[in-house]
C-alpha positions as CSV (number, residue, x, y, z in Angstrom):
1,X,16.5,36.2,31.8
2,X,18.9,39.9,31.0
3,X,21.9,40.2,33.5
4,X,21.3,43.5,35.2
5,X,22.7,45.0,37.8
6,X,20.1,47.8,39.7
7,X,23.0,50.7,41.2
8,X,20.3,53.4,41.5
9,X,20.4,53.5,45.1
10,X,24.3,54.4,45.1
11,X,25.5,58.1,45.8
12,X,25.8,60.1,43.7
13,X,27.5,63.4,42.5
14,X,25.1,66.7,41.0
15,X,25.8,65.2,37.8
16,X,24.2,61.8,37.9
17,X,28.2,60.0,38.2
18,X,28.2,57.4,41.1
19,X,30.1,58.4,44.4
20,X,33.0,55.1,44.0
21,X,34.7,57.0,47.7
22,X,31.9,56.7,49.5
23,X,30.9,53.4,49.1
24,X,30.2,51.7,52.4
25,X,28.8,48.3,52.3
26,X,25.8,49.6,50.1
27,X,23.5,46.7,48.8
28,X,22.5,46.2,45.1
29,X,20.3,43.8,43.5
30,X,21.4,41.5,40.7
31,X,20.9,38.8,38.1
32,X,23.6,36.9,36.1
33,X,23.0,33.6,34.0
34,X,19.3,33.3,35.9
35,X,20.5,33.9,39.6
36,X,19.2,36.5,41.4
37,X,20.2,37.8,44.9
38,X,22.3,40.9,46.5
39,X,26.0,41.6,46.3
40,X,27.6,44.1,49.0
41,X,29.4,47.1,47.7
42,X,31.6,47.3,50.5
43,X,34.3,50.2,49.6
44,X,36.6,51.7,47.0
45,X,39.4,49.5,46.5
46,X,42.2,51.8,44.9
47,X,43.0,52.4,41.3
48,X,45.3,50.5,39.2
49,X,48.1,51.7,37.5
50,X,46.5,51.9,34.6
51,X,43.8,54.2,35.9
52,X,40.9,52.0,36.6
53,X,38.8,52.5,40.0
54,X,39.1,49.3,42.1
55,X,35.9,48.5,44.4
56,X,35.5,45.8,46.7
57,X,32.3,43.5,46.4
58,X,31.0,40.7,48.6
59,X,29.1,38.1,47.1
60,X,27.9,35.3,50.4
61,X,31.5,34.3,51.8
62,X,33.0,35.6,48.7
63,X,35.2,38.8,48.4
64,X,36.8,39.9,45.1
65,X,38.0,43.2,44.1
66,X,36.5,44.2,40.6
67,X,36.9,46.9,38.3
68,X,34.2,49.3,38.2
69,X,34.0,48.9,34.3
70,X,33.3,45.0,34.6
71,X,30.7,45.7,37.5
72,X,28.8,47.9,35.7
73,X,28.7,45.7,32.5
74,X,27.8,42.8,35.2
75,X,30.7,40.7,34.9
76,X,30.0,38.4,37.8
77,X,31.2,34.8,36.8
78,X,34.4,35.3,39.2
79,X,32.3,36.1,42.4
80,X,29.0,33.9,41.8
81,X,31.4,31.0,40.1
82,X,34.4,31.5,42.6
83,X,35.4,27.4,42.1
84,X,35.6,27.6,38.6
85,X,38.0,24.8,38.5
86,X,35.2,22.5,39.2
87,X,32.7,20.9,37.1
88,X,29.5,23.3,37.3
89,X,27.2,20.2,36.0
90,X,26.9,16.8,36.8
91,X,26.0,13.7,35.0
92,X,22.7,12.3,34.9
93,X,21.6,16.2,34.8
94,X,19.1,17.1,33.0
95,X,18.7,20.9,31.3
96,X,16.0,22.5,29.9
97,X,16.0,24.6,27.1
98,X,13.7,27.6,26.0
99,X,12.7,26.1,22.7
100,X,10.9,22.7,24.8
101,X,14.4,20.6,24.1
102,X,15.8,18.5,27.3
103,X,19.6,17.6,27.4
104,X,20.9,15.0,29.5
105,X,24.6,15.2,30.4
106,X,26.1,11.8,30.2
107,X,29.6,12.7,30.4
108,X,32.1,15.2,31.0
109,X,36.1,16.0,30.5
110,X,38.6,18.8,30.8
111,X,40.8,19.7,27.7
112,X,43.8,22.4,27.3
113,X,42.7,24.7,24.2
114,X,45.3,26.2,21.9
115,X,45.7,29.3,24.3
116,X,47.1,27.2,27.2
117,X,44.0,27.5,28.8
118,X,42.0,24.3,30.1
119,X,38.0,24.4,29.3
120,X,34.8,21.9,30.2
121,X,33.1,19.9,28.0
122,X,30.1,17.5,28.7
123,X,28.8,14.7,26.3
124,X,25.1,16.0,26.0
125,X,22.2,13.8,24.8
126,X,18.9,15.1,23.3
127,X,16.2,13.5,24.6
128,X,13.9,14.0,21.7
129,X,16.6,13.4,18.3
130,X,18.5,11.4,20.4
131,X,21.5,13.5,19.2
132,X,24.6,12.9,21.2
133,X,27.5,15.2,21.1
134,X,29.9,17.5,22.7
135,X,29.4,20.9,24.3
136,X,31.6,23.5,26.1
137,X,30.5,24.3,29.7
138,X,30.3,28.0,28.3
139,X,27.5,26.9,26.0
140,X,25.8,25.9,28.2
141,X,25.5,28.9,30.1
142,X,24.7,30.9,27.7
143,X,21.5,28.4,26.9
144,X,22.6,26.6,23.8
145,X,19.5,24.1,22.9
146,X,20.4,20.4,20.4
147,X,22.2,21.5,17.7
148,X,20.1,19.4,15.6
149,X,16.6,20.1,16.7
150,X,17.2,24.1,17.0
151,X,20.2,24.5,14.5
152,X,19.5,22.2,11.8
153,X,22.8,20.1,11.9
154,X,23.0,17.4,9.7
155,X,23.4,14.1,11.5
156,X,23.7,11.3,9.1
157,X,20.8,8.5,10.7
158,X,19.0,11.1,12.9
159,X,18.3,14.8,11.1
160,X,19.3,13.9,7.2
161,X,16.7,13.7,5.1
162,X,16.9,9.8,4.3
163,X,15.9,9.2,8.2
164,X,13.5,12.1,8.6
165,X,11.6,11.8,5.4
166,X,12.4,8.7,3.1
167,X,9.6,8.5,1.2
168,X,10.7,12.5,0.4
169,X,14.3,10.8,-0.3
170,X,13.3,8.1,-2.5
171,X,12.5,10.5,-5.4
172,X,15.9,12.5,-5.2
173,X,17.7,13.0,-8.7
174,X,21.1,13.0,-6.2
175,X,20.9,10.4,-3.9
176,X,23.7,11.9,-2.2
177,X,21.5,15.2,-1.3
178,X,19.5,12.5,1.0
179,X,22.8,12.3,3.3
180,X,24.4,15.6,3.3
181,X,20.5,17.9,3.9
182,X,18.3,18.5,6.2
183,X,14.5,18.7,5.9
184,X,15.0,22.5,6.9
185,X,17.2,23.0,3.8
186,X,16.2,26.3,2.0
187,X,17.1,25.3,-1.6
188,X,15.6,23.2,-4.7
189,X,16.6,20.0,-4.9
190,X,15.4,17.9,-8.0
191,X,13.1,15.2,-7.7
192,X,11.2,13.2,-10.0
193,X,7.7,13.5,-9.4
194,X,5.8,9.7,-8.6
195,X,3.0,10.3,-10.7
196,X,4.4,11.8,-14.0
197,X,7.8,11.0,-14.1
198,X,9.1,14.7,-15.1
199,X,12.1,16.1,-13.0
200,X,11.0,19.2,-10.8
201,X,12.8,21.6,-8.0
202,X,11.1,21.3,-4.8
203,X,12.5,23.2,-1.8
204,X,12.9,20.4,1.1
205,X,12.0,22.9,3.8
206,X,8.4,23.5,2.3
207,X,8.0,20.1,1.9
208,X,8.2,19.9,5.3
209,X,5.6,22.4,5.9
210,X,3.3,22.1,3.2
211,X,4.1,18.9,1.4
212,X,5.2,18.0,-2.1
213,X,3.5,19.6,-5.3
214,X,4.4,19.2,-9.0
215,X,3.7,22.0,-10.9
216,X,3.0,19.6,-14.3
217,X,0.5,17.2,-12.9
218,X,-0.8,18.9,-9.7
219,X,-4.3,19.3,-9.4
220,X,-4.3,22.6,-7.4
221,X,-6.2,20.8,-4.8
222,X,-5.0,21.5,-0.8
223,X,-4.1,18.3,1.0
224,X,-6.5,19.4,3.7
225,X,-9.4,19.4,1.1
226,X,-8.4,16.4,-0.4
227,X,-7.6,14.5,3.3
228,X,-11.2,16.1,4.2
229,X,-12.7,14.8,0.4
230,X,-12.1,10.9,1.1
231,X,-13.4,11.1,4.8
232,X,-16.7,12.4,3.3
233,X,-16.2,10.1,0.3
234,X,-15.8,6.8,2.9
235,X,-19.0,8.2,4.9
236,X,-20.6,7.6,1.7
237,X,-22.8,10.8,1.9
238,X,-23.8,12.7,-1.1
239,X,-22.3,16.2,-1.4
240,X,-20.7,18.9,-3.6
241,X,-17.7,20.3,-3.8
242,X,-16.6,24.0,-4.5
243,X,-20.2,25.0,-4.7
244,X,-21.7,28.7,-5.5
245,X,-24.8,29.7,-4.6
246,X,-26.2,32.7,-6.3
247,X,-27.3,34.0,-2.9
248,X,-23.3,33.6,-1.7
249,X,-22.6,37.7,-3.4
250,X,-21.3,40.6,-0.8
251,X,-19.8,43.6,-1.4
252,X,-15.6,43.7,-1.3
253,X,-13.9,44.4,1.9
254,X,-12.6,48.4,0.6
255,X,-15.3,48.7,-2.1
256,X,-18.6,48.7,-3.9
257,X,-17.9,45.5,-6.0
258,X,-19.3,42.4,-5.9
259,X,-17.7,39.3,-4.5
260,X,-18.7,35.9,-5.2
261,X,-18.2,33.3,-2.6
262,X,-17.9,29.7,-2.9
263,X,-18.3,27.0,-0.5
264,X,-15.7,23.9,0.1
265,X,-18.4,21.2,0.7
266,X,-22.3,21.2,0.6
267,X,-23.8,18.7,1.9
268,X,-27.6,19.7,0.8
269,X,-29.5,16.7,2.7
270,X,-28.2,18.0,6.0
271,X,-28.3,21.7,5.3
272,X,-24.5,21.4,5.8
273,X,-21.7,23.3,4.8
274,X,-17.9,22.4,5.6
275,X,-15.1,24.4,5.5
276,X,-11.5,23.8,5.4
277,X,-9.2,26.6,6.7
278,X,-5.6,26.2,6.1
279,X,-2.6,28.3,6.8
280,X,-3.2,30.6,3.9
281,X,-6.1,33.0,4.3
282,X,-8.7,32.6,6.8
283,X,-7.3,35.4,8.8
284,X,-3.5,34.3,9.0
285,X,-1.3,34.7,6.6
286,X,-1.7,35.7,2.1
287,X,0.5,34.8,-0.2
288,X,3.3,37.1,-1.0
289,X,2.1,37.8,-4.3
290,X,-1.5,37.6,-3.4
291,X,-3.9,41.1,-3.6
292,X,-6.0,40.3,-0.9
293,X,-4.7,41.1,2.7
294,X,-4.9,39.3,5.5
295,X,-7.9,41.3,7.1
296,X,-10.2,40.4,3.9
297,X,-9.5,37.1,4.1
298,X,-11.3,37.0,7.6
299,X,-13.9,39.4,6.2
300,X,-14.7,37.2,3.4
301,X,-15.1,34.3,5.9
302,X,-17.8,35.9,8.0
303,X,-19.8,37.5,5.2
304,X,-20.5,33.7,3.7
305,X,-20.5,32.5,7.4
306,X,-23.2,35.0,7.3
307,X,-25.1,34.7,4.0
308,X,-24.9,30.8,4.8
309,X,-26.9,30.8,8.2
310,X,-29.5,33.2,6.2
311,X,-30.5,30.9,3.5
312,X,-31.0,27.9,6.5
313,X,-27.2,26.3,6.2
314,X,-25.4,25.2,9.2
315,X,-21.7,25.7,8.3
316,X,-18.8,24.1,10.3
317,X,-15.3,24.8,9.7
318,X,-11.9,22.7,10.6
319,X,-9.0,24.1,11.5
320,X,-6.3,22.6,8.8
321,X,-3.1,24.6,9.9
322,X,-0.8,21.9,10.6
323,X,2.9,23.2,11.4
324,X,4.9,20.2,10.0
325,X,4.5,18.3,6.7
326,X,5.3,15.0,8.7
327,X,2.2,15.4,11.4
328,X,0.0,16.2,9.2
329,X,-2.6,13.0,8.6
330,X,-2.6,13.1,12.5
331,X,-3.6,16.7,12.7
332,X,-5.7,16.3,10.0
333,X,-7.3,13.2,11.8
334,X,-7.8,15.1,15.2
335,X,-9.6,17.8,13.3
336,X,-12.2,16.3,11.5
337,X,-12.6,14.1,14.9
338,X,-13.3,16.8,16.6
339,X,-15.8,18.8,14.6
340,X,-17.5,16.0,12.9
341,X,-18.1,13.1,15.1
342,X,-21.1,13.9,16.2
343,X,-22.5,14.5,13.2
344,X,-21.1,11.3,11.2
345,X,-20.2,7.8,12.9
346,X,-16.4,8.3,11.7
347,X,-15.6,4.5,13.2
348,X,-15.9,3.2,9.8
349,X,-13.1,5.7,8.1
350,X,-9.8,3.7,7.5
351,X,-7.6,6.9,8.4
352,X,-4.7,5.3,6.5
353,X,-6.5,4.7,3.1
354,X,-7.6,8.7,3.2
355,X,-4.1,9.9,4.2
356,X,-2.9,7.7,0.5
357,X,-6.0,8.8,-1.3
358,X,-5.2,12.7,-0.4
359,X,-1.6,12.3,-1.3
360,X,-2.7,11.4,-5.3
361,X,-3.3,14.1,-7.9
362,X,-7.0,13.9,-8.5
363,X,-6.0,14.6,-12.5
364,X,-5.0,10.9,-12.8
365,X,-8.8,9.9,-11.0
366,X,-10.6,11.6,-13.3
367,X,-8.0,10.3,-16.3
368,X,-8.9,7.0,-15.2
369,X,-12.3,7.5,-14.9
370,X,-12.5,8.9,-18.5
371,X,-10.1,6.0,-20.0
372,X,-12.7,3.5,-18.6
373,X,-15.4,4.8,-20.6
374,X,-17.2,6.5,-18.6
375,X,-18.6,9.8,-19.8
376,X,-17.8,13.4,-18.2
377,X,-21.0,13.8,-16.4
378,X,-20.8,10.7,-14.5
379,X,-17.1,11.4,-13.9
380,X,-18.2,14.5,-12.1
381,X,-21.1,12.9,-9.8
382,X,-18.1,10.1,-9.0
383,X,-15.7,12.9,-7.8
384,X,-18.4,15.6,-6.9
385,X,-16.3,18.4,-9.1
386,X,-18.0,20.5,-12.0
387,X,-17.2,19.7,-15.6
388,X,-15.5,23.1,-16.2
389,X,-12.8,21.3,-13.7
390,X,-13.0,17.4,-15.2
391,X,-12.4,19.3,-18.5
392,X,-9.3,20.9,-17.2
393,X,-8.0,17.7,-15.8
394,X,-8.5,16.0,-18.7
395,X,-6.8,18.5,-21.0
396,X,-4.1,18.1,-18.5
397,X,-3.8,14.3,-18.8
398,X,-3.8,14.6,-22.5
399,X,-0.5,17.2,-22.5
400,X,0.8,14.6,-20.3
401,X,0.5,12.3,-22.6
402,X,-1.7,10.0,-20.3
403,X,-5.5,10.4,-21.9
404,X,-6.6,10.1,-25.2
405,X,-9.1,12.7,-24.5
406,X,-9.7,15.4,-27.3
407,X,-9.1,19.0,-25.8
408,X,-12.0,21.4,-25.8
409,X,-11.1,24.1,-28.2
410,X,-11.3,28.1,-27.0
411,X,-14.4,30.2,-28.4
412,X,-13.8,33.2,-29.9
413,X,-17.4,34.8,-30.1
414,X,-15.4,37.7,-32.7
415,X,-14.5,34.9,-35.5
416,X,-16.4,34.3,-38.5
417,X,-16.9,30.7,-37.5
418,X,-18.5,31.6,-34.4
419,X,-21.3,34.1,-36.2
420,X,-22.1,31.4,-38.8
421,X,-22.2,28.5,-36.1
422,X,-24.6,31.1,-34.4
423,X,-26.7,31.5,-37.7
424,X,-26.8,27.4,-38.2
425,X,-28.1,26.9,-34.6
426,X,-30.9,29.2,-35.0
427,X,-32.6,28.6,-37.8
428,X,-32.0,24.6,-37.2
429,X,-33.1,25.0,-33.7
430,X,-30.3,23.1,-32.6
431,X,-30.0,21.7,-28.9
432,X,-27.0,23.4,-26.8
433,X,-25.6,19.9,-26.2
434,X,-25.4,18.8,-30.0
435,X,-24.1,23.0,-30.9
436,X,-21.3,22.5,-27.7
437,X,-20.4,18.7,-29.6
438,X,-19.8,20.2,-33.1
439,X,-17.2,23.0,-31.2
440,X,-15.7,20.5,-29.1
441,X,-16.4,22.8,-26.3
442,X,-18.4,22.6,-23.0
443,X,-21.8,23.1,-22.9
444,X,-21.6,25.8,-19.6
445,X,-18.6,27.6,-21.7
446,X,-20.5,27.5,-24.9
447,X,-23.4,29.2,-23.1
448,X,-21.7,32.0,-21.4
449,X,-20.0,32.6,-24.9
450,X,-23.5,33.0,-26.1
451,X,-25.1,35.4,-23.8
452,X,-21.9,37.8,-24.5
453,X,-22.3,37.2,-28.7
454,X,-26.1,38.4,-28.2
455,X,-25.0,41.3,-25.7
456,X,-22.7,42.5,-28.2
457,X,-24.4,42.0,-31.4
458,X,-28.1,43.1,-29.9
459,X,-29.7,40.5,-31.2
């Protein structure tokens, strides 16, 4: 709560300047350091030698002559705090603080600073970090919370990121970095990624709030989609992911063109639709980078909310905007819980297993699946993805280093070889399948390229 103190019921001259001479016991209403009550102005007390008006003020049994410059500017500790020599807090106290954090004072002692003068301090103890140190009495008066829970002070075995995150810590280049940061540390850090081995820069304080992503073998897949993925996975029901629908097209939020909306799971036997809202989008927050505000976000989420309910699909959507990195699987848990229990008996999910499952890259799945000998199509009935994205995790695997699949080549329907592969399929009367083969291309990719060759040449 602001100190104020309310003096608009004190004389006053034409000019708006308070009458200080004809004070007589006048009452004013006032708050310092969250007291409120009444002080008594009870007269004009002289004037210094310096110059400065003198007024008397009555505070309970407390008198005290004050400068008029310090009353205005509410400088009340002397009259509301007239023992001062005496400890204000007791042990075994407990304080609250405005951010949620409770300190318990478990000890106290008086030392002379280097002006002479002789201050407070109390041995305060978190109650949540468990964080035990040394405060003035003045901090605490002012409202000064943990230093470690609202300041980010490193505390080697409580708020370092060995003890907060060690599974983070274990992949640190520096293994000195683990003792000397915080998870709330705003710079890169290198860290060898689990999964490929390659050093990257990951910024500990996203981490935190996001979770870890490497930019080489990362599968661009949200862990809320992926946590979300393995539930429906373990159900065992049948269902697509990232599915268009070629009734799913609306008009853009400040324009006449076309959007095309996708869905994040489609479960056709049940007429269900599932949709994962995380922090970005949905209404909360873009990107900095990104071109689509905030308000079409929320837009976009109505019109297929919309278009959905139309063609007979009932859609449900789980709220994935976890704060912390760390709480994740548990908010993640509560979630789906919440919105999908009574539609799927959910006692059969081994909640641990999907929180691993999510964590993997789903580029080394589909690597594995491939190595195994198992052919594209089946790979993406296993992981319910299209082939345009097996293809690109495979491609990925192989400039890893990690498959020894063959990557698709690009078509250029301009090039020579394209007009004459054209010509050959034709007159032979080729199948797309056996045409997509000789290319080393996809059959989805190779068709598109076709329709755009015939659009341009008119044939």
């Amino acid at each position: 709560m602001t100190d104020y103190l309310d003096l608009s019921n004190l004389p006053r001259y034409p000019g708006g300047n308070i009458k200080w001479k004809e004070l007589n016991n006048n009452t004013v209403k006032f708050c310092y350091n969250g007291i409120e009550g009444f002080l008594n102005l009870v007269k004009a007390d002289g004037i210094t030698k310096y110059g400065q008006r003198m007024v008397l003020v009555r505070y309970k049994n407390v008198e005290k002559s004050m400068r008029v410059d310090s009353l205005v500017a509410c400088q009340l500790r002397d009259l509301i705090y007239p023992d001062r020599g005496s400890f204000r807090y007791s042990v075994g106290q407990i304080l609250e603080r405005d951010n949620g954090v409770e300190l318990e004072i478990t000890g106290r002692k008086k030392e002379r600073c280097k002006t002479g003068h002789i201050k407070k301090f109390y041995n305060v103890k978190c109650r949540k970090c468990r964080d035990e140190h040394f405060v003035s009495e003045s901090c605490l008066d002012r409202g000064d919370s943990c230093r470690v829970c609202s300041k980010g002070f490193v505390v080697k075995g409580i708020s370092d990121i060995n003890s907060c995150n060690p599974q983070f810590a274990e992949y640190l280049v520096n293994k000195e970095d683990g003792d000397i940061h915080t998870m709330n540390y705003q710079k890169s850090l290198d860290i060898i990624c689990p999964q490929c081995n390659k050093v990257i820069k990951q910024i500990p304080y996203y981490v935190n709030k996001i979770g870890f992503y490497c930019y080489h073998c990362g599968d661009g897949v949200s862990y809320p989609n992926k946590y979300t993925y393995e539930v429906l996975k373990g159900l065992g029901v049948g269902f697509e992911y990232e599915k268009r629908f070629e009734w799913c097209v609306f008009k853009s939020f400040q324009s006449n063109e076309l959007t095309y909306g996708r869905y994040d799971f489609v479960i056709e036997q049940m007429k269900l639709i599932i949709e994962v809202d995380g922090g970005l989008g949905h209404g909360r927050t873009v990107h900095s980078k990104s071109m689509v505000s905030v308000e079409e976000t929320k837009y976009r989420d109505e019109q297929k909310d919309i278009l959905a309910e139309k063609n007979g699909y009932r859609v449900v959507r789980i709220d994935a905007n976890y704060i912390l990195y760390k709480g994740r699987s548990k908010f993640m848990r509560n979630a789906i819980q919440q919105k999908l229990s009574a539609l799927f008996d959910l006692s059969m999910i081994d909640w641990n297993e999907v929180d691993l499952k999510a964590q993997n890259s789903m580029v080394y799945k589909a690597v594995e699946l491939y190595e195994s000998g198992m052919k594209v199509k089946n790979i993406c009935k296993e992981l319910g993805v299209s082939d345009h994205t097996i293809y690109d995790y495979l491609t990925l695997g192989n400039t890893l280093g990690i498959c020894s699949y063959t990557p698709r080549r690009k078509v250029c329907i301009d090039s020579v070889e394209f007009a004459k592969s054209y010509e050959m399929y034709k007159k032979h009367n080729l199948k797309l399948i056996d045409w997509a083969n000789q290319l080393q291309v996809c059959r989805p990719t190779l068709s598109k390229k076709i329709k755009e060759y015939e659009e341009r040449s008119g044939k």
